[in-house]
C-alpha positions in Angstrom: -49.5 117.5 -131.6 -47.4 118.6 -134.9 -49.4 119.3 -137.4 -48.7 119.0 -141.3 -51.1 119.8 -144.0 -50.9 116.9 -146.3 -53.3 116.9 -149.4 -53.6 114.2 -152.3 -55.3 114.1 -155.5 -58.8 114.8 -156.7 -59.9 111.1 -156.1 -58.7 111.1 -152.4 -61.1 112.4 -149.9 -59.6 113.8 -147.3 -56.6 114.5 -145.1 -53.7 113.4 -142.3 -51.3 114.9 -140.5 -48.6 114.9 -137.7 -45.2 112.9 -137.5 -44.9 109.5 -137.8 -46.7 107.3 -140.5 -49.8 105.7 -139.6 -48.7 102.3 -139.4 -45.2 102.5 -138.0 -42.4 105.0 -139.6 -39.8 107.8 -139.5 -40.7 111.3 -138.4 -41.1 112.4 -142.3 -43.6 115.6 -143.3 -45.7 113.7 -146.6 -45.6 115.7 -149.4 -48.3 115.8 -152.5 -48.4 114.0 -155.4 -48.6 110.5 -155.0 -52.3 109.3 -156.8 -52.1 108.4 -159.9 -55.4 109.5 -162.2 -54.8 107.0 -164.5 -58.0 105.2 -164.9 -57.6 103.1 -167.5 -60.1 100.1 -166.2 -62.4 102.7 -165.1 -65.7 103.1 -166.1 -66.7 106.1 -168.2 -69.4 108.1 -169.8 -72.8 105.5 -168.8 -70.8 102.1 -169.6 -71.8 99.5 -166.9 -69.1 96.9 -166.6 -66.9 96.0 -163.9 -63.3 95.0 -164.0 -64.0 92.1 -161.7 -61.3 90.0 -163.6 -59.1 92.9 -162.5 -59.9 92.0 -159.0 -59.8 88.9 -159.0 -56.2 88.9 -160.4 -55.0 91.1 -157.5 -56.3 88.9 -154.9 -54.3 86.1 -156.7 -51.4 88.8 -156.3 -51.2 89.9 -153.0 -49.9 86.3 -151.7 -47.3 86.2 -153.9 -46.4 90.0 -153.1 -46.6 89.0 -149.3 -43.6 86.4 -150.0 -41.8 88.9 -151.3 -42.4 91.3 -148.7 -41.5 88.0 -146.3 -38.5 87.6 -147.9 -36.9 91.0 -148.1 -38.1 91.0 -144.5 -35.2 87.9 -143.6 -32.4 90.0 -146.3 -33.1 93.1 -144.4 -32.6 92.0 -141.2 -30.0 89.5 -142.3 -27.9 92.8 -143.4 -28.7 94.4 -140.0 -26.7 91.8 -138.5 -24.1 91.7 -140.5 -23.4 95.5 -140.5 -23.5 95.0 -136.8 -20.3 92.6 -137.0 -18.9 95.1 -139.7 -19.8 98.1 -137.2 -18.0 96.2 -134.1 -15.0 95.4 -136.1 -14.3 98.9 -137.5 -14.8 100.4 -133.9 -12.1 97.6 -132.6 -10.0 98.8 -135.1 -10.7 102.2 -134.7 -9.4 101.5 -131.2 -6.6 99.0 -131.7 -5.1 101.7 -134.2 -3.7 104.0 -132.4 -1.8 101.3 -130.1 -0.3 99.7 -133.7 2.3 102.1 -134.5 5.0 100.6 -136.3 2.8 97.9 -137.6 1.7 99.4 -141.1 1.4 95.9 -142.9 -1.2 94.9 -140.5 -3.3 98.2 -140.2 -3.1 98.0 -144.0 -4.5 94.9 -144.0 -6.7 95.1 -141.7 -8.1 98.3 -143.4 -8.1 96.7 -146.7 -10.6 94.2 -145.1 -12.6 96.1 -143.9 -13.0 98.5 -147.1 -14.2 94.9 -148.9 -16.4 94.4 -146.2 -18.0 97.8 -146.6 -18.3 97.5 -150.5 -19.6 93.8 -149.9 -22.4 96.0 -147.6 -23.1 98.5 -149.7 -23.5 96.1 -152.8 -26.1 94.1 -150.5 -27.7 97.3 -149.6 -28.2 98.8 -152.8 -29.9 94.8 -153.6 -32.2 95.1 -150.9 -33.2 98.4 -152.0 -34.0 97.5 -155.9 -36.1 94.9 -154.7 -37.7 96.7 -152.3 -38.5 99.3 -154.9 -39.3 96.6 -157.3 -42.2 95.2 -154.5 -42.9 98.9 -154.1 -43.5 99.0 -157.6 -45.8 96.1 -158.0 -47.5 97.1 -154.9 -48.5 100.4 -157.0 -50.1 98.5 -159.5 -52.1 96.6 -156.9 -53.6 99.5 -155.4 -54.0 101.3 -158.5 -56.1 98.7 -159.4 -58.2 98.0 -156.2 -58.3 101.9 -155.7 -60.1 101.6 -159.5 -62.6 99.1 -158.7 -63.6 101.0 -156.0 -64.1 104.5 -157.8 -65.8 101.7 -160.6 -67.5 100.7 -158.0 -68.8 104.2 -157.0 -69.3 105.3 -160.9 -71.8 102.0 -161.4 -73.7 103.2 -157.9 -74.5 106.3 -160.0 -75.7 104.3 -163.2 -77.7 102.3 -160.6 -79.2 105.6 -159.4 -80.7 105.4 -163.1 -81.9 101.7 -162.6 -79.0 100.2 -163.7 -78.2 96.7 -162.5 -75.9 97.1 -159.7 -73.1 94.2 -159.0 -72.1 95.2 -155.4 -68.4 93.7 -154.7 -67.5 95.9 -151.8 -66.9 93.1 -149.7 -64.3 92.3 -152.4 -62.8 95.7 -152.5 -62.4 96.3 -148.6 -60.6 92.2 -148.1 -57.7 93.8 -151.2 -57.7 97.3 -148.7 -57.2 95.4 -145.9 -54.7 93.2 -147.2 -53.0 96.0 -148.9 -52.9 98.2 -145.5 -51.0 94.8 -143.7 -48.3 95.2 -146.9 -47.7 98.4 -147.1 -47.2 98.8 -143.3 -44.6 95.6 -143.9 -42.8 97.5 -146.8 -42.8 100.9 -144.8 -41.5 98.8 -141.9 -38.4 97.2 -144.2 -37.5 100.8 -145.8 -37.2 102.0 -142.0 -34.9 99.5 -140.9 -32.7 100.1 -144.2 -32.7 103.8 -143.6 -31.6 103.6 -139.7 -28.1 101.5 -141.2 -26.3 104.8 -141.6 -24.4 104.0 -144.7 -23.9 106.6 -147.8 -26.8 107.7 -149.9 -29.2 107.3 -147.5 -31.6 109.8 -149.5 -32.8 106.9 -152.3 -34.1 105.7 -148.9 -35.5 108.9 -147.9 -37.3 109.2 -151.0 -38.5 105.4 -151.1 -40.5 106.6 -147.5 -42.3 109.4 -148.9 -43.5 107.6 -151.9 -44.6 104.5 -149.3 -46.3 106.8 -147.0 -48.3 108.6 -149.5 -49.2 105.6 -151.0 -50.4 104.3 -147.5 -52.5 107.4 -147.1 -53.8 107.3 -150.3 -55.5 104.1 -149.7 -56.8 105.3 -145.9 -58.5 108.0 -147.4 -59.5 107.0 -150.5 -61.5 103.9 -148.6 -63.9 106.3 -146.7 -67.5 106.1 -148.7 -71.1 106.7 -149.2 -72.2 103.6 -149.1 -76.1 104.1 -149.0 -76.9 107.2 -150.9 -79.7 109.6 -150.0 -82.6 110.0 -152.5 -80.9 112.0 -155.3 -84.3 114.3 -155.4 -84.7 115.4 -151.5 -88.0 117.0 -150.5 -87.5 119.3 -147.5 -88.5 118.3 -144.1 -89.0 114.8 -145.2 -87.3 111.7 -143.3 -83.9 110.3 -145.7 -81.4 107.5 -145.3 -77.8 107.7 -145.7 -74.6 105.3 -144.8 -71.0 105.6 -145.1 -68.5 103.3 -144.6 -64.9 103.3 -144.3 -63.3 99.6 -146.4 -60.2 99.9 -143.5 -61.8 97.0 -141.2 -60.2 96.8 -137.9 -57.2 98.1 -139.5 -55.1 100.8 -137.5 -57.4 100.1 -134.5 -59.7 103.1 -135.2 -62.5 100.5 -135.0 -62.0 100.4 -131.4 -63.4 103.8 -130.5 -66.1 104.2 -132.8 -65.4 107.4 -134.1 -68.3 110.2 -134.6 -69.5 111.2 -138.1 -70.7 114.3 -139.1 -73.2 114.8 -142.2 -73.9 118.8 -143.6 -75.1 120.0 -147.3 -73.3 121.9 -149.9 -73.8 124.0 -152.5 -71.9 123.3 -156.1 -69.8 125.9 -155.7 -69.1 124.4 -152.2 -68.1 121.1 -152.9 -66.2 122.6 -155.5 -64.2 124.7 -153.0 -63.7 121.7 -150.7 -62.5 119.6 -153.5 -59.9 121.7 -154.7 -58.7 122.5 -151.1 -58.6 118.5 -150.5 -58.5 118.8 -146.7 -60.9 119.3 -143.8 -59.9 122.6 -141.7 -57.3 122.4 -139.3 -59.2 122.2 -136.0 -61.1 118.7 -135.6 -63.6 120.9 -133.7 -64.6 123.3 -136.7 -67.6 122.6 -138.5 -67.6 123.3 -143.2 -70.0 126.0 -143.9 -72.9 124.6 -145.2 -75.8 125.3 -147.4 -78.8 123.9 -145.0 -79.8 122.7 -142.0 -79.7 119.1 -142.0 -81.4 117.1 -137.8 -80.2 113.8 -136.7 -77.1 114.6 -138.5 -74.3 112.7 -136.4 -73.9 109.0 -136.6 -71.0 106.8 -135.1 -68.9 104.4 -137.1 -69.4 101.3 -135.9 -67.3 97.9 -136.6 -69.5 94.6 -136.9 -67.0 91.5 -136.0 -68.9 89.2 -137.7 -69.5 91.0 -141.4 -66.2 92.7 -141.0 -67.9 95.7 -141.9 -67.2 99.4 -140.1 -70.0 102.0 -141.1 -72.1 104.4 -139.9 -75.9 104.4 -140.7 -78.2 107.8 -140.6 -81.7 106.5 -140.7 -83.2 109.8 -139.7 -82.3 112.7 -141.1 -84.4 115.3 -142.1 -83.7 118.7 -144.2 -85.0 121.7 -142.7 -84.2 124.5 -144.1 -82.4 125.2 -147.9 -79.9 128.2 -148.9 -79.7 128.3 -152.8 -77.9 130.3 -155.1 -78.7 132.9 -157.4 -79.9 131.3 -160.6 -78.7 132.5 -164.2 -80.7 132.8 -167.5 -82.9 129.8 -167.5 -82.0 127.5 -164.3 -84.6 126.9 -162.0 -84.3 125.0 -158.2 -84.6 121.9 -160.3 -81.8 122.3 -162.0 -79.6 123.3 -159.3 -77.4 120.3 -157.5 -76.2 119.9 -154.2 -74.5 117.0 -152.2 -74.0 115.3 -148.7 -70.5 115.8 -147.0 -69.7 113.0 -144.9 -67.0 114.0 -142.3 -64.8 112.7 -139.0 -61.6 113.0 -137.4 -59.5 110.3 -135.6 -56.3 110.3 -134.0 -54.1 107.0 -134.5 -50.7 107.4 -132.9 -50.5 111.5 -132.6 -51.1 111.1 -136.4 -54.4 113.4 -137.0 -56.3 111.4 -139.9 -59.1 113.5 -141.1 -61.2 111.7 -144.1 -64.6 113.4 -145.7 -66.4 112.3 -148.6 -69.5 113.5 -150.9 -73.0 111.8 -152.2 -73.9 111.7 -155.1 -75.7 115.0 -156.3 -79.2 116.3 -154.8 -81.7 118.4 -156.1 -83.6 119.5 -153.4 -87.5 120.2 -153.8 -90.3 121.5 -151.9 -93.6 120.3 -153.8 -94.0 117.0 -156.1 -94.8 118.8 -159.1 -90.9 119.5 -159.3 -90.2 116.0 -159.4 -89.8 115.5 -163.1 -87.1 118.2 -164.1 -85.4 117.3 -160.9 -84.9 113.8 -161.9 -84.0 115.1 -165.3 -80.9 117.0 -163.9 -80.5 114.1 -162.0 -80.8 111.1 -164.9 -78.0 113.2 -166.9 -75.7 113.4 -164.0 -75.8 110.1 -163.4 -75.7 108.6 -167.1 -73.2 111.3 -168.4 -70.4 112.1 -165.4 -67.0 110.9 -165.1 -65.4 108.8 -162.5 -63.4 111.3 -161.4 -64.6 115.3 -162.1 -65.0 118.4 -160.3 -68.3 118.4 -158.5 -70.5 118.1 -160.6 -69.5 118.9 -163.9 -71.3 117.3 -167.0 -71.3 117.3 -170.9 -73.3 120.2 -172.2 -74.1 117.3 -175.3 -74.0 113.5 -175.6 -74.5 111.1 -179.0 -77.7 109.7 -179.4 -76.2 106.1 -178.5 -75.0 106.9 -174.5 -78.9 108.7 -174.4 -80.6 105.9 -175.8 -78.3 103.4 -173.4 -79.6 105.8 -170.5 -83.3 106.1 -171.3 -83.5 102.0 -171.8 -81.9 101.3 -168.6 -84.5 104.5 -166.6 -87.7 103.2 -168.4 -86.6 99.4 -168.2 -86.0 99.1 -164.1 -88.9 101.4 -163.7 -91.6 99.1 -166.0 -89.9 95.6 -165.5 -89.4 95.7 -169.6 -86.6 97.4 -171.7 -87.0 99.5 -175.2 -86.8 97.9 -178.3 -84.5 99.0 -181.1 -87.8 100.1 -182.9 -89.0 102.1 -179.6 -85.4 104.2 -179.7 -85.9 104.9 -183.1 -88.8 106.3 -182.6 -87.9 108.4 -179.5 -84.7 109.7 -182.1 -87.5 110.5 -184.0 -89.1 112.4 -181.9 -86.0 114.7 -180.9 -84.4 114.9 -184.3 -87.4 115.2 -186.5 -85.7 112.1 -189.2 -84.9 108.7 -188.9 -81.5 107.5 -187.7 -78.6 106.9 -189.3 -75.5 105.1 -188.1 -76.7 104.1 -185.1 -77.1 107.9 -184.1 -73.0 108.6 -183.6 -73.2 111.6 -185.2 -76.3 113.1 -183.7 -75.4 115.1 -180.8 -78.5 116.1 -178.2 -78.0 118.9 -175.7 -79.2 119.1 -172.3 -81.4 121.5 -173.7 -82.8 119.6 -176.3 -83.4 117.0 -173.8 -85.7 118.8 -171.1 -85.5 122.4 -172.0 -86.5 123.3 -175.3 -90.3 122.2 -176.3 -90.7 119.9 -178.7 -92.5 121.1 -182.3 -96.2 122.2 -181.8 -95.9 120.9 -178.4 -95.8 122.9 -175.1 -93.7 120.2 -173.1 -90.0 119.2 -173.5 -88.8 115.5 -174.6 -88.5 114.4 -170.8 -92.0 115.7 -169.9 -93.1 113.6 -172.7 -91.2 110.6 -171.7 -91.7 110.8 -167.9 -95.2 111.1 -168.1 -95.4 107.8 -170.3 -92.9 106.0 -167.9 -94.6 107.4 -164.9 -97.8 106.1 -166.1 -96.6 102.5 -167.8 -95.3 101.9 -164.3 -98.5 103.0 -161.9 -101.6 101.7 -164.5 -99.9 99.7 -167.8 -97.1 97.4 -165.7 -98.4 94.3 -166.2 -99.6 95.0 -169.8 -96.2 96.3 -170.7 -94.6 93.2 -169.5 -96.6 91.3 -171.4 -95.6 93.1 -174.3 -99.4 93.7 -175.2 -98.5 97.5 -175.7 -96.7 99.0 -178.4 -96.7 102.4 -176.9 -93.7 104.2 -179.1 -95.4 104.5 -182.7 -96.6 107.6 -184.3 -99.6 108.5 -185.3 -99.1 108.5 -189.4 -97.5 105.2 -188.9 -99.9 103.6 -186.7 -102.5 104.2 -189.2 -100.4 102.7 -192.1 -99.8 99.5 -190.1 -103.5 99.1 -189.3 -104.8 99.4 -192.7 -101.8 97.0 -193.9 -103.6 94.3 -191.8 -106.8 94.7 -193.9 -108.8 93.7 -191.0 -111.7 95.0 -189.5 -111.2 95.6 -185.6 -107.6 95.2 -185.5 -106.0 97.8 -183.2 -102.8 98.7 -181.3 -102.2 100.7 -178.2 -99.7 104.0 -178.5 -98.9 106.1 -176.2 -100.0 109.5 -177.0 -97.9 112.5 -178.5 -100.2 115.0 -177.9 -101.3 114.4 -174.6 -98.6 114.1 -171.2 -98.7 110.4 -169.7 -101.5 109.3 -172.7 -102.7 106.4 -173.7 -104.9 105.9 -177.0 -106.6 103.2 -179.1 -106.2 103.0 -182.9 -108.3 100.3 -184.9 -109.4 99.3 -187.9 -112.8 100.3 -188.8 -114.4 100.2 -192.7 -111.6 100.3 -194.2 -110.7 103.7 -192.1 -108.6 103.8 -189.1 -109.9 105.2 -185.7 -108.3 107.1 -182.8 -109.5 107.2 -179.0 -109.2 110.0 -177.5 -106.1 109.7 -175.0 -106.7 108.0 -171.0 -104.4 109.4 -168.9 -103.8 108.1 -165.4 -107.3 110.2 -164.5 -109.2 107.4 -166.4 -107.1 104.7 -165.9 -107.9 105.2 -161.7 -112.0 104.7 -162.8 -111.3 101.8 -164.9 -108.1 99.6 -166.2 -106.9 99.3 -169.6 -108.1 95.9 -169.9 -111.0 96.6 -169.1 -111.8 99.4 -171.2 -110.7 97.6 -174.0 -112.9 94.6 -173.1 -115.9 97.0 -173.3 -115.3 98.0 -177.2 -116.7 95.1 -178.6 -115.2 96.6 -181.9 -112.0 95.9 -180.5 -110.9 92.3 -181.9 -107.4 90.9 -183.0 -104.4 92.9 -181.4 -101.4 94.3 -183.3 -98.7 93.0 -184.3 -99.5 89.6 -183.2 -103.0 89.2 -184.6 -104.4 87.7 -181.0 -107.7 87.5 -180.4 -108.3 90.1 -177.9 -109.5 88.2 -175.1 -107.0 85.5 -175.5 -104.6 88.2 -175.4 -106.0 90.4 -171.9 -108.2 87.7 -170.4 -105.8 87.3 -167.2 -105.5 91.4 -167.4 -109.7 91.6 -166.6 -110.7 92.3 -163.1 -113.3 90.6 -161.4 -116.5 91.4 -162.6 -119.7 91.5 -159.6 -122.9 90.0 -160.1 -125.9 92.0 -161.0 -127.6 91.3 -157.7 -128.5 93.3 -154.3 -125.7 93.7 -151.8 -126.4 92.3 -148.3 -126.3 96.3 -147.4 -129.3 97.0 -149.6 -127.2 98.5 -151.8 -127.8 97.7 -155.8 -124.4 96.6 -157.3 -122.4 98.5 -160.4 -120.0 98.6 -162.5 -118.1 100.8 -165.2 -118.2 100.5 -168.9 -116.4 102.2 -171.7 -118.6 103.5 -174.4 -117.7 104.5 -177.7 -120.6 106.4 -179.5 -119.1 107.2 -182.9 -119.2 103.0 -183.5 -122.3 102.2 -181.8 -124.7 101.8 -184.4 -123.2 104.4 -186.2 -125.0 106.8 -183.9 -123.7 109.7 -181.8 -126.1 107.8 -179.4 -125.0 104.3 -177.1 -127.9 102.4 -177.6 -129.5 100.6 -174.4 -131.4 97.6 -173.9 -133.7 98.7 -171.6 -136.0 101.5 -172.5 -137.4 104.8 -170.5 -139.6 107.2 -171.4 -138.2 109.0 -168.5 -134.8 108.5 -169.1 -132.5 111.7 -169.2 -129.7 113.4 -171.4 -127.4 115.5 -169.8 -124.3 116.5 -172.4 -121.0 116.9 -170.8 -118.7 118.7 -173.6 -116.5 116.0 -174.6 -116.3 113.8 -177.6 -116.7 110.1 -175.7 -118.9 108.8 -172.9 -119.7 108.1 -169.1 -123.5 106.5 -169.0 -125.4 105.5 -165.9 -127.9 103.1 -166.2 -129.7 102.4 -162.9 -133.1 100.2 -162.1 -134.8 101.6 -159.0 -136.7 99.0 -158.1 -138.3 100.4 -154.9 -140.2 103.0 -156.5 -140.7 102.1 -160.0 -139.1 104.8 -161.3 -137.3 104.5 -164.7 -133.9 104.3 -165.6 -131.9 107.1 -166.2 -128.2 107.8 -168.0 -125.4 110.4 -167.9 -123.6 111.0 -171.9 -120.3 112.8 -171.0 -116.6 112.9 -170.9 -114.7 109.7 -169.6 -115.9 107.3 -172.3 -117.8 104.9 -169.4 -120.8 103.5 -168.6 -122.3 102.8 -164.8 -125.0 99.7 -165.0 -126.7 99.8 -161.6 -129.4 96.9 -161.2 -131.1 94.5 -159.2 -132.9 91.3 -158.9 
C-alpha cells in the first residue's frame, strides 16, 4: 500500500495515509495545515458554559448547505455534458479541417464558434468553482464550529472531573459529524469531476482538493474520544473503567469490521512527544513505548444500530506495574501526571487511517494516604487547563476568582451544598492573611500557595486543610450541611464576637476547626464568656453523630445565626435512641453520651445520679470525657465510670 505521512494540528488526534481520499477522490498526497486553532466559542480557564446555541444553528445549516451542495451537483454535471458536445465538435473539426482547404470563411467561422463556446465554458467553469469554494467556505465554518463543541465538550468533561455539572450533547455533536462526513464527501466528489474536464488552470482545482481533503480528515480524526474517563487518581493493581468512542457512525463503513483498540500509559514527557509528532508509527503492528504495564488492555469498537453509537468499552483494566520519572526539587509521585493513550488502525479503501487519543491526566498512587495531594494536582488541572495545550501544561498562578469558582464547584458536588460568598471570603482569608478586595482580581495564588507551602503556625497546606473538612462534611456532617445547620467557615476571633453579639446564654455555632485537619468544634455562649470544644474529627464522629453530641450538652440551646431552638433545629438529625431495658440475649442495653465537665456544675467532675461508694476514677490525659455508667444487677456490684478523652458517656442499665 503507498504510504504518506500526513499530520494535522495539535487538536487532531491522529493520522492517514495512502492515495485516494477516504470518501472517494483523486490520487493526491495531503499536506499539513488545514485546522484552524481558532477557538473563539471555546471554553477556557474553569468557565462552564456550552455553545449549544452554536449547535443548534449548524444543524439548522447543514440543510440549507446540502441544497447547495445539490445544486452545484446538477451545474457540475450540467457542464460535463456540455463540454462533452464542445469536446465532439472541436474533434469533428479537428478532422473536417484538413479536408477544407480552400474554404477559409468557413474554418474561420467555424473556429470562431467554437472559441465562444470555449470562453462560454470556461466562464461557466470558473462559476462552478466560486461557488463551490463559496460552499467550501461555509462548510469551514460548520465544522469549525461542531469541531469546537466537541473540544467544549471535552474541556467541560474535565470541569466535571471537579464536580461540575456536566451537559452531555454528544449525541448532538456525532448527528453534525455525520452529516458533515455525507457533505464533504459530496463537495470532494463535485471538485473531482470539475478537475477531470481538462480545461486551463486546472491547479485552483488542485488546490480546492487538498484543502477539501484535509478538511475531511480533520473531522475523521478529530471525532475519535475518551468518552468514559478512568479515575483521574489510579491506585495500582486496582480494577478501572475506560471507553472511547469514535462520533463517525456507520460512516466510511469501518463499523462493519469492528476494529481493535489498544489502551497503554504515558509519561508527560511521552504524551508530549506523541503530541508534537501527531502520528501513530508507521507499522499498524508496532506498539508506543509506554510507561506501565496496563491487563485487559484491548477492546473492540463496536457499532450499536439502535443508539447509533460506535465505542469501545474497557471494563477491566488493571495497572500493574508503574515507571516514573526522576523527580526535581520538591515534586513527589503525587504531583507527577500521566495519561491513557487510546489507539487503532483501519484500512478503508487502501487508505491507512490511524487515529489515537489521550485521557484526561492520572496520578497514579500506591497507598490512600496519597489521595489528597494527588487530587490536588488533579483539581488544578482540571479547573485551570486550556482546551487545547501541550500535555499537560498549567498556570503556575491563577486570580482568586477562577480558585474560588473551582473550590465551590469541588466542595459543592461532594456535600450536596455550595459556598457562600461569606465562606470564600473566609477561605481568601485564610490564604492571603486580609480581607478581599475587588472581588480578589488582583490577588494571584500559586500552585504553591495552594497545597505546598504550609499555612502560618500550621504544619499542613491550604488543601490539606480544605480536603480534610470536605472529606469529613461529606462522610459524618452531609445531612447537617444540607440543612444549612453548620456554619463551618468562621474563625475563631470572629466566632467569639458573633456569639457574645447575641447576648444569649447557650447560643452556639458549629466551625470547622483551623487547628485541627477534618475538625469540627462547638462555640457557645456561656456567662457572658464564649466557650470552645475541643475539635471531633471523623474518629469521634464514627462513636457518636453530631446531632447527637450536641443533643447531650444540655447547655447547648438556640443555634446561630438563626436563633432555633436546638431541638427544633436537629430533632430529625437524632438517631434512635434504645430503651433502658434487658436484651432478649441477656445483654444490658447502652448508649453514648457526650459530657462536658468544665459546665457541669461548674466542676471538673460530671455529676451522676446514681451513687457508688465503689465507683472508680481512672484519668485518661485529655481535657473532655468518656464515662461508663453500668448497673450489674446479677451481682449487686456497684456502678462504675471511665473520665477520659472522647467527651462521652456509656449508661449501661437494666430493669
Amino acid at each position: 500500500m503507498p504510504q504518506f505521512a500526513y499530520g494535522v494540528a495539535a487538536a487532531v488526534n491522529g493520522s492517514a495515509v495512502g492515495t485516494p481520499g477516504i470518501i472517494g477522490g483523486a490520487s493526491m498526497p495531503v499536506p499539513t495545515g488545514m485546522h484552524s486553532n481558532n477557538m473563539a466559542a471555546a471554553t477556557l480557564n474553569g468557565s462552564n458554559s456550552y455553545a449549544g446555541d452554536n449547535l443548534f444553528a449548524v444543524q439548522s445549516t447543514i440543510p440549507k448547505l446540502s441544497m447547495a451542495i445539490n445544486t452545484i451537483y446538477s451545474e457540475v454535471q450540467q457542464f460535463g455534458r456540455s463540454y462533452e458536445t464542445f469536446h465532439n465538435c472541436f474533434n469533428n473539426y479537428s478532422q473536417r479541417k484538413a479536408a477544407m482547404v480552400g474554404h477559409d470563411s468557413e474554418l474561420h467561422l467555424q473556429d470562431i464558434q467554437l472559441q465562444d463556446q470555449c470562453r462560454i465554458l470556461a466562464g461557466q467553469r470558473s462559476s462552478i468553482l466560486q461557488e463551490l469554494k463559496r460552499i467550501t467556505f461555509d462548510y469551514d465554518a460548520i465544522q469549525e464550529t461542531v469541531i469546537n463543541e466537541l473540544k467544549n465538550w471535552q474541556r467541560n468533561q474535565a470541569l466535571a472531573g471537579n464536580g461540575a455539572p456536566f451537559r452531555d450533547n454528544l449525541d448532538d455533536i456525532q448527528r453534525c459529524i455525520v452529516l458533515l462526513l455525507e457533505l464533504v464527501g459530496k463537495i470532494l466528489e463535485n471538485v473531482n469531476a470539475m478537475q477531470r474536464i481538462p480545461l486551463e488552470h486546472n491547479d485552483e482545482c488542485g488546490e480546492l482538493i487538498v484543502h477539501v481533503r484535509q478538511a475531511q480528515q480533520v473531522l475523521v480524526l478529530s471525532s475519535f474520544i475518551v468518552e468514559k474517563q478512568p479515575p483521574q487518581v489510579m491506585k495500582t493493581n486496582t480494577r478501572f473503567a475506560a471507553g472511547v468512542r469514535w462520533l463517525i457512525g456507520p460512516q466510511l463503513g469501518i463499523s462493519v469490521n469492528g476494529p481493535q483498540v489498544e489502551c497503554i500509559i504515558l509519561s508527560e514527557a511521552q504524551a508530549q512527544r506523541h503530541s508534537a509528532q501527531r502520528t501513530m508509527p508507521d507499522s499498524s503492528n508496532s506498539t508506543p513505548a509506554s510507561s506501565g504495564e496496563i491487563v485487559n488492555n484491548i477492546g473492540n469498537l463496536e457499532y450499536n444500530n439502535q443508539t447509533g453509537v460506535f465505542s469501545a468499552s474497557f471494563r477491566t483494566m488493571q495497572l500493574k506495574k508503574i515507571k516514573r520519572a526522576e523527580k526535581k526539587g520538591t515534586e513527589s509521585v503525587m504531583d507527577e501526571k500521566f495519561a491513557l493513550l487510546f489507539y487503532t488502525s483501519v484500512v478503508v479503501n487502501d487508505y491507512r487511517i490511524r487515529v489515537w487519543t489521550l485521557s484526561l491526566p492520572v496520578v497514579v498512587i500506591v497507598h490512600g494516604n496519597q489521595e489528597p495531594q494527588s487530587w490536588a494536582t488533579i483539581t488544578w488541572d482540571n479547573a485551570f487547563s486550556d482546551i487545547v495545550r501541550e500535555p499537560f501544561h498549567v498556570p503556575d498562578k491563577v486570580v482568586w476568582s477562577q480558585l474560588a469558582m473551582a473550590l465551590n464547584i469541588k466542595f459543592e458536588s461532594s456535600t450536596g451544598r455550595g459556598l457562600t460568598e461569606e465562606n470564600l471570603n473566609f477561605l481568601h482569608e485564610k490564604l492571603f492573611r486580609r480581607s478581599l478586595v475587588n472581588n480578589g482580581d488582583e490577588d494571584y495564588i500559586t500552585w504553591a500557595q495552594f497545597c505546598k507551602e504550609p499555612l502560618p503556625d500550621r504544619s499542613f497546606t491550604f488543601w490539606d486543610w480544605f480536603f480534610a473538612i470536605m472529606k469529613l462534611t461529606k462522610d459524618h456532617l452531609l445531612n447537617l450541611w444540607k440543612a444549612g445547620l453548620i456554619v463551618g467557615f468562621i474563625n475563631k476571633h470572629r466566632a467569639e464576637q458573633e456569639l457574645m453579639h447575641t447576648q444569649e446564654a447557650g447560643t452556639f455555632l458549629l466551625r470547622f476547626s483551623d487547628s485541627e485537619l477534618g475538625g469540627i468544634t462547638v462555640g457557645f455562649l456561656k456567662d457572658n464568656s464564649v466557650l470552645m470544644l475541643s475539635p471531633w474529627t471523623a474518629r469521634d464522629l464514627n462513636i457518636r453523630g453530631l446531632a447527637d453530641r450536641i443533643h447531650d450538652v444540655d447547655m447547648l440551646r438556640w443555634l446561630y445565626p438563626s436563633r432555633r431552638n436546638r431541638d427544633e433545629a436537629f430533632n430529625e438529625f437524632y438517631t434512635q435512641r434504645m430503651e433502658e431495658s434487658t436484651r432478649h440475649d441477656g445483654y444490658v442495653t447502652n448508649t453514648i453520651r457526650v459530657n462536658v465537665p468544665a459546665i457541669e456544675n461548674n466542676t471538673g467532675t460530671p455529676q451522676h445520679v446514681m451513687q457508688s461508694p465503689h465507683s472508680h476514677d481512672i484519668q485518661m490525659g485529655n481535657e473532655n470525657s468518656i464515662d461508663f455508667l453500668q448497673n450489674l444487677p446479677l451481682d449487686g456490684s456497684a456502678p462504675w465510670d471511665i473520665s477520659g478523652a472522647d467527651d462521652l458517656e456509656f449508661f449501661n442499665s437494666h430493669n
